[in-house]
FIBALUM-670375 format. One record per atom (N, C-alpha, C): residue in one letter; x, y, z. Coordinates in steps of 0.05 Angstrom, whole numbers, padded with zeros to 5 digits, always signed. Each point is the difference from the previous one (the first is absolute). Layout:
// residues N
aXYZ...
This chain:
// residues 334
x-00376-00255-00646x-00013-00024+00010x-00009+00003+00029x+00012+00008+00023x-00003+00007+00024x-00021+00018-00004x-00006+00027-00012x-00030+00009+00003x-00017-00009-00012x+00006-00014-00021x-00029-00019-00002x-00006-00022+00018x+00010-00013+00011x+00002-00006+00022x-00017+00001+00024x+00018+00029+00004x-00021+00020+00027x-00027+00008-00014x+00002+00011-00022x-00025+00000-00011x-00017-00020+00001x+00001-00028-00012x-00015-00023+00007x-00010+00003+00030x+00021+00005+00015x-00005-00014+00040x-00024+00025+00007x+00008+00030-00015x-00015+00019+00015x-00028-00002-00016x-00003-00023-00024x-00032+00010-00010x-00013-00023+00008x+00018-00028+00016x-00014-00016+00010x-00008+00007+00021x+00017+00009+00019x-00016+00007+00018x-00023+00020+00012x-00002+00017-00024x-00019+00028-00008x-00030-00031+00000x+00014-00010-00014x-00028-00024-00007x-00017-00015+00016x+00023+00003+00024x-00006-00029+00025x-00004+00018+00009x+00011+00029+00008x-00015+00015+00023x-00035+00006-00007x-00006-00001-00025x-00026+00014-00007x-00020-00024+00005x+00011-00026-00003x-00011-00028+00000x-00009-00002+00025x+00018-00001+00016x+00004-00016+00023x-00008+00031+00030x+00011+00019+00002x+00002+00029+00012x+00019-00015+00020x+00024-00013-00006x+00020-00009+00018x+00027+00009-00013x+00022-00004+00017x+00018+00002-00009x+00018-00016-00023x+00017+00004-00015x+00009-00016-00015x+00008-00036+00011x-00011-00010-00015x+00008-00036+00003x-00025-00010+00026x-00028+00016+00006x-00021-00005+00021x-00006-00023-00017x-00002-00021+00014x-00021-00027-00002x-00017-00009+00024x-00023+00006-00002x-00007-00010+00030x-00005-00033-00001x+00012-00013-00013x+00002-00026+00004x+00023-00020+00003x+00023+00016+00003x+00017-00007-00005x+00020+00016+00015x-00005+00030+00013x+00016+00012+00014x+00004+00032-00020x+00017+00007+00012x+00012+00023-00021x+00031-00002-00006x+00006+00009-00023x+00030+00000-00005x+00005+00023-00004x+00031+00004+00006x+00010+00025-00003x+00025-00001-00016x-00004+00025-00016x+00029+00008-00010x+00018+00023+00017x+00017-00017+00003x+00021+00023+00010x+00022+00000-00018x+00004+00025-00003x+00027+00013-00020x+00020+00015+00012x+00032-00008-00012x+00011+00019+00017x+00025-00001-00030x+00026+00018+00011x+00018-00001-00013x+00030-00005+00014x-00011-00024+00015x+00034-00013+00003x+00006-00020-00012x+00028-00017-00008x-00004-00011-00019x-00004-00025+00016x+00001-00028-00016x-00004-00027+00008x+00025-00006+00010x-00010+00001+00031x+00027-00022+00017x+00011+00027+00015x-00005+00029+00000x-00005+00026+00012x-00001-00007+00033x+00000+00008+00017x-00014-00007+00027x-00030+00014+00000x-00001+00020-00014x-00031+00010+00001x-00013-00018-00017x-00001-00022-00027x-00010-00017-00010x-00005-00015+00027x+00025-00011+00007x+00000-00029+00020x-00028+00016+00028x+00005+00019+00003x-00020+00006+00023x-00024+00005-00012x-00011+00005-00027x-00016-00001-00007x-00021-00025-00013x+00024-00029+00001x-00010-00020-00011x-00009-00009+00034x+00011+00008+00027x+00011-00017+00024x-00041+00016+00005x+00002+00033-00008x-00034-00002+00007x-00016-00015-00006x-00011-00003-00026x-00017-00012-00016x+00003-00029+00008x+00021-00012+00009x-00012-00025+00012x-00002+00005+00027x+00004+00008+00015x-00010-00001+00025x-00033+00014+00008x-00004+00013-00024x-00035+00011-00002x-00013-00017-00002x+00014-00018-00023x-00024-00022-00014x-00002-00026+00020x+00025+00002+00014x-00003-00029+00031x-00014+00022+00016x-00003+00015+00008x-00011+00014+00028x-00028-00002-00010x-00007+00003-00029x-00029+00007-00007x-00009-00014-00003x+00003-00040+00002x-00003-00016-00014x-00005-00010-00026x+00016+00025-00007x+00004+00001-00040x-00033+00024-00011x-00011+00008+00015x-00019+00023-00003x+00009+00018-00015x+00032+00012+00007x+00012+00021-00003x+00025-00012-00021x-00004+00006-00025x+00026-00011-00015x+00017+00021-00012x+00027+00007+00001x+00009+00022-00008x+00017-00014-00021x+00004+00016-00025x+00021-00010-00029x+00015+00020+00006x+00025+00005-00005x+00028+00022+00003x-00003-00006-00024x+00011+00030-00010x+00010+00003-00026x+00028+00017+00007x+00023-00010-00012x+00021+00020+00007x+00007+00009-00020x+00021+00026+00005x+00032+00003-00030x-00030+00009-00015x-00009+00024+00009x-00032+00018-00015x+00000-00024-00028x-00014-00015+00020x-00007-00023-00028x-00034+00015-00007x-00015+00021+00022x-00028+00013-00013x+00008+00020-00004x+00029+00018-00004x-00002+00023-00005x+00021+00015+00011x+00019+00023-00005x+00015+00012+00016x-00011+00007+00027x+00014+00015+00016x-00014+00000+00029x-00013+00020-00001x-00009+00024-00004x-00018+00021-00008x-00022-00020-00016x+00005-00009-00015x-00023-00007-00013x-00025-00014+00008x+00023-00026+00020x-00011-00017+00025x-00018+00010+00027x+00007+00028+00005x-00008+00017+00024x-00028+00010-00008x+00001+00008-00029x-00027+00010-00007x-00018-00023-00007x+00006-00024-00010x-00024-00021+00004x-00006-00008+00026x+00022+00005+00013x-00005-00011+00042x-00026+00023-00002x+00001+00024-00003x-00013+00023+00004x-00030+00002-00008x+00001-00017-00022x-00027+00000-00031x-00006-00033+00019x+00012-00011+00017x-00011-00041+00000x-00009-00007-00026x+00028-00002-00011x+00003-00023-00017x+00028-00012+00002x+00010+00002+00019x+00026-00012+00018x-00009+00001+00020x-00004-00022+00019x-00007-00004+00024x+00020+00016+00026x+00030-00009-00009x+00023+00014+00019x+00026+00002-00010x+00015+00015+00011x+00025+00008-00007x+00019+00012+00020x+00021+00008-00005x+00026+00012+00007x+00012+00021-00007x-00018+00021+00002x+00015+00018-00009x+00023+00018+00019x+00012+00015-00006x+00017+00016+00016x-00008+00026+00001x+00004+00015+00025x-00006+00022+00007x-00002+00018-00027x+00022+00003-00019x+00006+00007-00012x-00021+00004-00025x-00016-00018+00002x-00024-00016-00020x-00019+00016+00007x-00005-00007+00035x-00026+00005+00011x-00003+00039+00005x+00020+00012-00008x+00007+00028+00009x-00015+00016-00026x-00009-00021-00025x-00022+00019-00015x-00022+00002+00009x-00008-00015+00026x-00033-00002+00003x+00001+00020+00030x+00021-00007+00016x+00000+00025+00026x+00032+00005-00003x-00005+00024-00002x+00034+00013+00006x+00012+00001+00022x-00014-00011+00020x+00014-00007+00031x+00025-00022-00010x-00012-00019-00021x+00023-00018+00001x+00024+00002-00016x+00000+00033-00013x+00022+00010+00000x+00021+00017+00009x-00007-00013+00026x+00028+00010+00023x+00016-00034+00008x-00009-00015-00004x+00012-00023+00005x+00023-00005-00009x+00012+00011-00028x+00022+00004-00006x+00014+00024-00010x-00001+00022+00028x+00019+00004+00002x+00031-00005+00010x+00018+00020-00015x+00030-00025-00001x+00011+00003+00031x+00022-00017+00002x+00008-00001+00023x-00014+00006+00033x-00031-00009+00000x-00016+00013+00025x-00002-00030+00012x+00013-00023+00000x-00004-00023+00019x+00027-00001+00007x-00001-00012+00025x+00031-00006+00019x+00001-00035-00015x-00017-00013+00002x+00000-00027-00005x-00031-00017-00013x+00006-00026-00007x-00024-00013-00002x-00021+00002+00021x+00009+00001+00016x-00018-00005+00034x-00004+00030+00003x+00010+00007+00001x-00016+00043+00004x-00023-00004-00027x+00012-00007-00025x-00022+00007-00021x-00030-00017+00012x+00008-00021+00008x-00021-00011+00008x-00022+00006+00012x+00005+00016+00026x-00012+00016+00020x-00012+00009-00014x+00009+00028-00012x-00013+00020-00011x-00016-00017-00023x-00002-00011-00017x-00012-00009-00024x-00025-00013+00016x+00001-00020+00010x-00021-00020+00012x-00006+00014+00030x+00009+00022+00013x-00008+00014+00014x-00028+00028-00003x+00020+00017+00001x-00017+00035+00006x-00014+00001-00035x+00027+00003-00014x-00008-00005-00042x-00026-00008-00007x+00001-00035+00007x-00031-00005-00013x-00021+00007+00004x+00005+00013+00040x-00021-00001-00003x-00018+00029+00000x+00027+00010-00011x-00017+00035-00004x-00001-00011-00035x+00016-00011-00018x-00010-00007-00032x-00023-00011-00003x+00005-00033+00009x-00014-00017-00011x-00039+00006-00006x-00010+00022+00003x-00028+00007+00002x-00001+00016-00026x+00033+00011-00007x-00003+00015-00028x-00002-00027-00016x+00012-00020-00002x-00005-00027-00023x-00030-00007+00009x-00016-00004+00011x-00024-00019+00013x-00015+00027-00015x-00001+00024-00007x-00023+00018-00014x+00008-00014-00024x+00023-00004-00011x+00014-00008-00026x-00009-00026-00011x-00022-00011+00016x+00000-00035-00002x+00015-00021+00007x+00014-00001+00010x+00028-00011+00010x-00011-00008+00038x+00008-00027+00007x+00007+00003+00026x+00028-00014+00012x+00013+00025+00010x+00036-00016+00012x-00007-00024+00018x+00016-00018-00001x+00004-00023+00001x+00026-00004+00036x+00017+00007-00021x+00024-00003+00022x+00031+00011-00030x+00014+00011+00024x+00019+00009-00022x+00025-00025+00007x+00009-00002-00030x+00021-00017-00003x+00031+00008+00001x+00007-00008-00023x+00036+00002-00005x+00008+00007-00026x+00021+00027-00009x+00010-00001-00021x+00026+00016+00007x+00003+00012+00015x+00036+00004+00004x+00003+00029-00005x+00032-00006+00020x+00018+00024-00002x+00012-00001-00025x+00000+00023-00024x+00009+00004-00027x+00031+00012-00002x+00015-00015-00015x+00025+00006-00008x-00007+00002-00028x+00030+00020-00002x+00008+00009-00027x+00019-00020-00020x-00011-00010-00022x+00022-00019-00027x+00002+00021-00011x+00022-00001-00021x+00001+00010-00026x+00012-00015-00012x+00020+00011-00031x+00018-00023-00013x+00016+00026-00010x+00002+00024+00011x+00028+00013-00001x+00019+00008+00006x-00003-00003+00031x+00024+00010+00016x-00013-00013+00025x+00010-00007+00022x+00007+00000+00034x-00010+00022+00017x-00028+00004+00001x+00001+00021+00027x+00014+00006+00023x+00010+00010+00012x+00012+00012+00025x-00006+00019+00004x-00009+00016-00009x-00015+00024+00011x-00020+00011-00020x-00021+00023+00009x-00015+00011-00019x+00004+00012-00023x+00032+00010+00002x+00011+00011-00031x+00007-00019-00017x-00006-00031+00010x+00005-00025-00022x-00029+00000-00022x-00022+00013+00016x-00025-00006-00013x-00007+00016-00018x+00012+00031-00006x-00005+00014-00015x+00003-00008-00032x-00021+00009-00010x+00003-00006-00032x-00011-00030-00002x-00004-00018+00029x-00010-00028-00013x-00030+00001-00008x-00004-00013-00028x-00024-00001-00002x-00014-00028+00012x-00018+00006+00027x-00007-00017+00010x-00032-00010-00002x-00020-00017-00007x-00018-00013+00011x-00014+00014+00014x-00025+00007-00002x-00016+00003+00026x-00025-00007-00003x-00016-00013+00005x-00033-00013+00008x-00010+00036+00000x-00031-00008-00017x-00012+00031+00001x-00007+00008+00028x+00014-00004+00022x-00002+00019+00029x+00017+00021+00007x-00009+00021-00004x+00017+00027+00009x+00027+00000+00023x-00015-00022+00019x+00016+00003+00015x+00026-00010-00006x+00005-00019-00009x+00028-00013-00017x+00011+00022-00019x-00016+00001-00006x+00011+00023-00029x+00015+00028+00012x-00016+00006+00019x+00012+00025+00012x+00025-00014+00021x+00005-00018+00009x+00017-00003+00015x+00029-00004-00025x-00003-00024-00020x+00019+00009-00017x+00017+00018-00016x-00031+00024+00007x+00004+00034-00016x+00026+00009+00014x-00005-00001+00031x+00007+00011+00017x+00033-00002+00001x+00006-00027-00006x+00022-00014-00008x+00015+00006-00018x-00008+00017-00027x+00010+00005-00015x-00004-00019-00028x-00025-00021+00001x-00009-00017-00020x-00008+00011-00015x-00002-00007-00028x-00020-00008-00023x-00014-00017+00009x-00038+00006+00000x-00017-00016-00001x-00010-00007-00020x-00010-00024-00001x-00016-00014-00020x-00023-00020+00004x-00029+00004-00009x-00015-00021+00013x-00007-00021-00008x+00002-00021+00017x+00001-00028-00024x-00015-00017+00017x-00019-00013-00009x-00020-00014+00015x+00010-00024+00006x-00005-00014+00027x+00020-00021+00013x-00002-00024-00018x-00018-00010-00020x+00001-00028-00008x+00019+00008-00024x+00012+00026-00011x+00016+00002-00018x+00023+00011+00016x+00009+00008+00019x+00026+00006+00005x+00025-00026-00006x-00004-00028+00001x+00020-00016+00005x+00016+00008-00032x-00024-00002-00028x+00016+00006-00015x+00004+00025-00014x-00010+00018+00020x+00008+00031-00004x+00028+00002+00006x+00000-00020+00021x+00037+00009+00007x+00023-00018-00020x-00015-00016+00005x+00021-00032-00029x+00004+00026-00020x-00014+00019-00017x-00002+00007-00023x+00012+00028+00001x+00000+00007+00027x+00017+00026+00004x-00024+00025-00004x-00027-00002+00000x-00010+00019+00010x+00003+00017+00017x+00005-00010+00024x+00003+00010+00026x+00034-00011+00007x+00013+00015+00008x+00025-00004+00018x-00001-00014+00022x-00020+00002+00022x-00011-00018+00020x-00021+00012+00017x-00003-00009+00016x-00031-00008+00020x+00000+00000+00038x-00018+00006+00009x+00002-00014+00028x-00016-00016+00006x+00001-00019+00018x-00013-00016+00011x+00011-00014+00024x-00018-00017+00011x+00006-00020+00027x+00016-00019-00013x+00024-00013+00018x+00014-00025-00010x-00009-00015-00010x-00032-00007+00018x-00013-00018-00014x-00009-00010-00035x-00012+00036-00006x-00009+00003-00024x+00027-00001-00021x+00023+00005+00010x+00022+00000-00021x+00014-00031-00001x-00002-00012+00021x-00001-00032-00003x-00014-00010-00013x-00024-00008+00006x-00018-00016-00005x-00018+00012-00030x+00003+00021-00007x-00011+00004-00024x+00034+00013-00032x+00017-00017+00019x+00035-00009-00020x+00006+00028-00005x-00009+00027+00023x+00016+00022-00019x+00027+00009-00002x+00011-00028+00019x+00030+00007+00006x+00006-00010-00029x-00004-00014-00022x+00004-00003-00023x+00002+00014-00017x-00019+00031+00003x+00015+00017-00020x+00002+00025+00012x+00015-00001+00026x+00014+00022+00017x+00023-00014+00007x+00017+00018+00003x+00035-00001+00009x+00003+00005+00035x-00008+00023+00009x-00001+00013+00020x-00021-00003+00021x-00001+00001+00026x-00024+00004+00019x+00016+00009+00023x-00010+00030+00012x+00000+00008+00018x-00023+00000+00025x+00002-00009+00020x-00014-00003+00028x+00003+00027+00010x-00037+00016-00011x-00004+00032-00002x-00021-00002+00035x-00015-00029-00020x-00024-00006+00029x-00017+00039+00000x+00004+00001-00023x-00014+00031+00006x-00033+00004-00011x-00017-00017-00003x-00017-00004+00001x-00020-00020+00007x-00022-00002+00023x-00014-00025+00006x-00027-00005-00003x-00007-00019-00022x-00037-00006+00013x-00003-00020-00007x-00022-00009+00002x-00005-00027+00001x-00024+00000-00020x-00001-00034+00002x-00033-00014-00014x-00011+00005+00022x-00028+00008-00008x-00032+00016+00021x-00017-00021-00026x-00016-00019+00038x-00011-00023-00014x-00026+00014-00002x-00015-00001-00027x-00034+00014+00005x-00016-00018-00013x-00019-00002-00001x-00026-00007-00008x-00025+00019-00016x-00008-00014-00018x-00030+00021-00010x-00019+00001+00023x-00006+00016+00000x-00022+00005+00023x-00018-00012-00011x-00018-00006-00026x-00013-00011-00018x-00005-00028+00014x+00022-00014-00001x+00010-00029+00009x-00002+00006+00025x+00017+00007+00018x-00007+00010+00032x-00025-00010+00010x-00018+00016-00013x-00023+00000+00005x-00026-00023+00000x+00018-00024-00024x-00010-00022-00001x+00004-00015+00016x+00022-00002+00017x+00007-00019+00021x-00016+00003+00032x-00003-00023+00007x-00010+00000+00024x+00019+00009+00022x+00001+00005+00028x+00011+00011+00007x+00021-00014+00014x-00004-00027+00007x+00022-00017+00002x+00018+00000-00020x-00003+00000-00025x+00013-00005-00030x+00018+00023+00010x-00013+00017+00005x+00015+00031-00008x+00012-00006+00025x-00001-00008+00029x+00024-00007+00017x+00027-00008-00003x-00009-00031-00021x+00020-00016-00003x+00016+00022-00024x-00013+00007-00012x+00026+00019-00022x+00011+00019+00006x-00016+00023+00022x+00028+00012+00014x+00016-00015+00008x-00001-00023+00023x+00014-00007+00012x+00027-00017-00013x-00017-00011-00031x+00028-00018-00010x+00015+00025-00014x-00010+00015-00005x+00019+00033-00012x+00016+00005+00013x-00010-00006+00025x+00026+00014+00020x+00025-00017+00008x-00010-00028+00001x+00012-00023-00004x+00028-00001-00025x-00021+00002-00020x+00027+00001-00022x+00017+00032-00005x-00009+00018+00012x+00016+00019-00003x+00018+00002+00017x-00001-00010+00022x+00015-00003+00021x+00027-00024-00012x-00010-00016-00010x+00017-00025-00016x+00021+00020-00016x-00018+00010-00029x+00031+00015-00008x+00004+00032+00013x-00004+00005+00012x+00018+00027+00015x+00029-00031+00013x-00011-00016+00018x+00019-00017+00013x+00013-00012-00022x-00007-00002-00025x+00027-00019-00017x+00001+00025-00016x-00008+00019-00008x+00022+00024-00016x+00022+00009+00013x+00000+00003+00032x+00017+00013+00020x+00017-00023-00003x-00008-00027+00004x+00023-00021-00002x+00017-00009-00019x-00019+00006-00025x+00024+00000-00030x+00022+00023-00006x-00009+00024+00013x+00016+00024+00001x+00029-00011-00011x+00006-00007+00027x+00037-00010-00005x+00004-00021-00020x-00006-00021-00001x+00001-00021-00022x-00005+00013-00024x-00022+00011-00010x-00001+00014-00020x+00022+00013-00008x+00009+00016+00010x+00022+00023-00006x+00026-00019+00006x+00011-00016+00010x+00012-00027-00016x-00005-00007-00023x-00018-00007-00004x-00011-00014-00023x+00007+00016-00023x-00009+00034+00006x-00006+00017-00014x+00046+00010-00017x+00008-00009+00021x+00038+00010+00002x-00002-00023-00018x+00002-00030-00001x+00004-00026-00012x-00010+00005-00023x-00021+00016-00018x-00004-00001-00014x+00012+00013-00024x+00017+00021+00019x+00024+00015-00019x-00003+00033+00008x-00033+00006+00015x+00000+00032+00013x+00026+00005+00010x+00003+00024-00009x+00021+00023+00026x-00016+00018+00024x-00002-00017+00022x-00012+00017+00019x+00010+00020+00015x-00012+00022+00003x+00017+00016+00024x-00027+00018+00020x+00015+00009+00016x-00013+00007+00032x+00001+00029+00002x-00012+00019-00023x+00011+00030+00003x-00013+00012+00033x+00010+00023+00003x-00008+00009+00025x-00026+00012-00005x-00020-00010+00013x-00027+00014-00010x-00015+00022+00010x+00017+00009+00025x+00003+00030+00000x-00005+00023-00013x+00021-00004-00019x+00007+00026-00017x-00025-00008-00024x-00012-00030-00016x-00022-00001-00010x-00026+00023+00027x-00004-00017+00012x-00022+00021+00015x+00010+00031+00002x+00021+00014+00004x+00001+00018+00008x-00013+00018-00030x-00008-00014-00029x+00001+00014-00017x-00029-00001-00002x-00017-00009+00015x-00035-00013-00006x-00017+00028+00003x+00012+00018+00011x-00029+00021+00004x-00008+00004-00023x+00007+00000-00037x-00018+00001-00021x-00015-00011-00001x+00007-00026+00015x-00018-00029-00005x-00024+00006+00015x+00010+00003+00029x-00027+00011+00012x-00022+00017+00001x+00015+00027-00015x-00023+00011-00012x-00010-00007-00024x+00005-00006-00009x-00015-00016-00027x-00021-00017+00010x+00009-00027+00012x-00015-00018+00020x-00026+00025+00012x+00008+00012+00019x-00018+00022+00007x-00022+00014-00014x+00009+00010-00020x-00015+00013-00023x-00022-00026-00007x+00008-00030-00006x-00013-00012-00021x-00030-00017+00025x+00015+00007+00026x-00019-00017+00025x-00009+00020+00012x+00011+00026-00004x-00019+00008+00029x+00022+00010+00019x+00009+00030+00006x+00016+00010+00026x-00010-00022+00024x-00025+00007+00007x-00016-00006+00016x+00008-00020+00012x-00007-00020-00022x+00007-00038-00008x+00032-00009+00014x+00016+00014-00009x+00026-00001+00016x+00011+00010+00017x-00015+00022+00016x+00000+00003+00017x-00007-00015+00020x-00026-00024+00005x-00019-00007+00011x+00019-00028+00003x+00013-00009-00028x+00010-00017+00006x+00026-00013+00011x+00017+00029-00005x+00025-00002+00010x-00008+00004+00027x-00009+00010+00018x-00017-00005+00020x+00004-00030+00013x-00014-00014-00016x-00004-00023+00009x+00016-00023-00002x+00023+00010-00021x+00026-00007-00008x+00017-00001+00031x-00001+00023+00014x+00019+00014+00018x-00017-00014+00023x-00027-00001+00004x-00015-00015+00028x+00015-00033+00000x+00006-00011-00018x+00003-00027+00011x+00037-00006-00007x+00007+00023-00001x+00034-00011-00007x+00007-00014+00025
C-alpha cells in the first residue's frame, strides 16, 4: 500500500511539474504548498519541530508558503523519501547523514564511532568546517541543505543478556540500517549483522528476527522499542543527526525572501529539538528503567579501543582522503 502510494505522489507530481514547470503543489493563485517528509514518529521532537516549521512559514509568509508534514515514512521509507526530495516530487525531508552518504561520500565520515567528545563538539564540526566542504556535493545532487537538526547519540538494546563489556556482544544478532558504518562498528564488536529497514525493525525485534538494535533514547522511547527489548546499554558510540534539505526544483521556485524565511525557521526548529533531545536524555532513560529496561554504563573505552576495523571499512567505503580531511576538522574545533 505505501508504494502505491509513493507511486501515486511521484506520478502526480511528474504531472504538475510538466503542467505547471514548478515545483510540486505550485499554484500561482493561491501560493505554493509543500510536502515535507520525514521518519520520526508522531509526538517525536523532530515531528514537533517539524510541525513548529510549517507554521511559522505559513505566518511569516502570510500563508503564501504552506508546508503539510508527513511523518512515521507515511510517503515512504527514508531512502525512498531522499530520492523523491532528489527527482521533486517531495518537496523536503530529513534525512540522515547516513541517507545522504549515497549521493556524496563526504557524508560518510560523520559516523564514525566514538570521534565526538559531546553534543556541543559534534555541533561545531557538523554545522561548522563539514558542511561546508559537503554541502556542494548534495546541491550537484538537486538537493539544497537547509540547516542540520537532531537525532542522537546511539545506544545498544538487545533481549539476551546485559552488556558490560564488548565480549557481552559477541554472537548477538543485532539490527543494522543499510549504512556500513553501523554495520562495521557492530562487526567490530563481535556482532551478527542483519539489515532491516527502520519502519520494520519494531516488529523485527517483537518476532525475534533480530536480537537487538541501536539507537538514540529518543528513537527507543518514543517509537515503544523498550517493549520488545530487555536490555540497553549507554554505548553513545555513534552520532548524526536529521540534515534539513530541500529540492532544488522547489528552491528555485521561491522568491528570495520565501527562501530567507525557510532557512531561517530551519534553523529555528532545529535548534528547538537538539534543545529538547539533550533535555529528555535523563527523563527518558527514567522512563526508559520504569518501564522494566536493565540499564547499565559499560566502560566505553575498551568498546573504542576495538574500532580500527570499523574505521577502515568506514575508510574504504568514503574515501582515505575523506577521513582524513575530516578528522582534521574533528580535531580543529575540540
Amino acid at each position: 500500500m505505501r508504494k502505491i502510494k509513493l507511486f501515486l505522489i511521484v506520478f502526480l507530481a511528474m504531472g504538475l511539474l510538466m503542467f505547471t514547470s514548478g515545483p510540486q503543489g505550485v499554484n500561482s493563485a493561491s501560493g505554493i504548498e509543500l510536502r515535507f517528509a520525514h521518519f520520526a514518529a508522531d509526538g517525536h521532537p523532530g515531528d514537533l519541530a517539524a510541525e513548529m516549521f510549517a507554521k511559522a512559514v505559513e505566518q511569516r509568509t502570510g500563508g503564501k508558503v504552506k508546508v503539510t508534514v508527513y511523518p512515521a515514512n507515511e510517503l515512504g521509507s527514508p531512502p525512498e523519501q531522499l530520492e523523491q526530495i532528489k527527482l521533486g516530487a517531495i518537496d523536503m525531508g530529513l534525512p540522515t547523514q547516513g541517507q545522504l552518504d549515497k549521493y556524496s561520500k563526504k557524508f560518510g565520515v560523520v559516523m564514525l564511532p566514538f570521534v565526538y567528545d559531546s553534543y556541543e563538539h559534534a555541533y561545531r564540526v557538523l554545522d561548522g568546517p563539514f558542511m561546508a566542504w559537503a554541502k556542494p556535493e548534495i546541491e550537484k545532487q538537486g538537493m539544497v541543505h537547509l540547516s542540520n537538526w537532531e537525532w542522537g547519540f546511539r545506544n545498544i538494546t538487545n533481549n539476551k543478556r546485559a552488556i558490560n563489556s564488548p565480549d557481552d556482544m559477541k554472537g548477538l544478532k543485532m539490527r543494522v540500517p543499510p549504512e556500513i558504518q553501523l554495520q562495521a562498528t557492530m562487526e567490530a564488536l563481535g556482532a551478527v549483522t542483519t539489515k532491516i529497514a527502520f519502519p520494520e525493525l519494531y516488529m523485527s525485534l517483537k518476532q525475534g528476527v533480530a536480537d537487538g538494535q541501536d539507537n538514540p533514547l529518543s528513537v527507543i522511547y518514543h517509537f515503544k522499542i523498550y517493549e520488545a527489548q530487555k536490555y540497553l546499554a549507554i554505548t553513545r558510540h555513534v552520532y548524526n543527526s536529521m540534515v534539513h534539505v530541500i529540492s532544488k526544483t522547489t528552491w528555485n521556485k521561491l522568491t528570495a525572501d520565501q527562501q530567507a524565511i525557510i532557512r531561517e525557521e530551519s534553523k529555528k526548529a532545529g535548534d528547538f529539538m537538539r534543545k529538547t533531545l539533550q533535555k529528555e536524555d535523563d527523563t527518558l532513560l527514567q522512563k526508559l528503567k520504569d518501564s522494566g529496561m536493565v540499564v547499565t554504563t559499560p566502560d566505553v573505552a575498551k568498546f573504542r579501543a576495538l574500532m580500527k576495523p570499523a574505521w577502515d571499512r568506514i575508510a574504504g567505503y568514503s574515501g582515505e582522503l575523506n577521513v582524513s580531511e575530516f578528522l582534521k576538522m574533528v580535531d580543529s574545533v575540540r
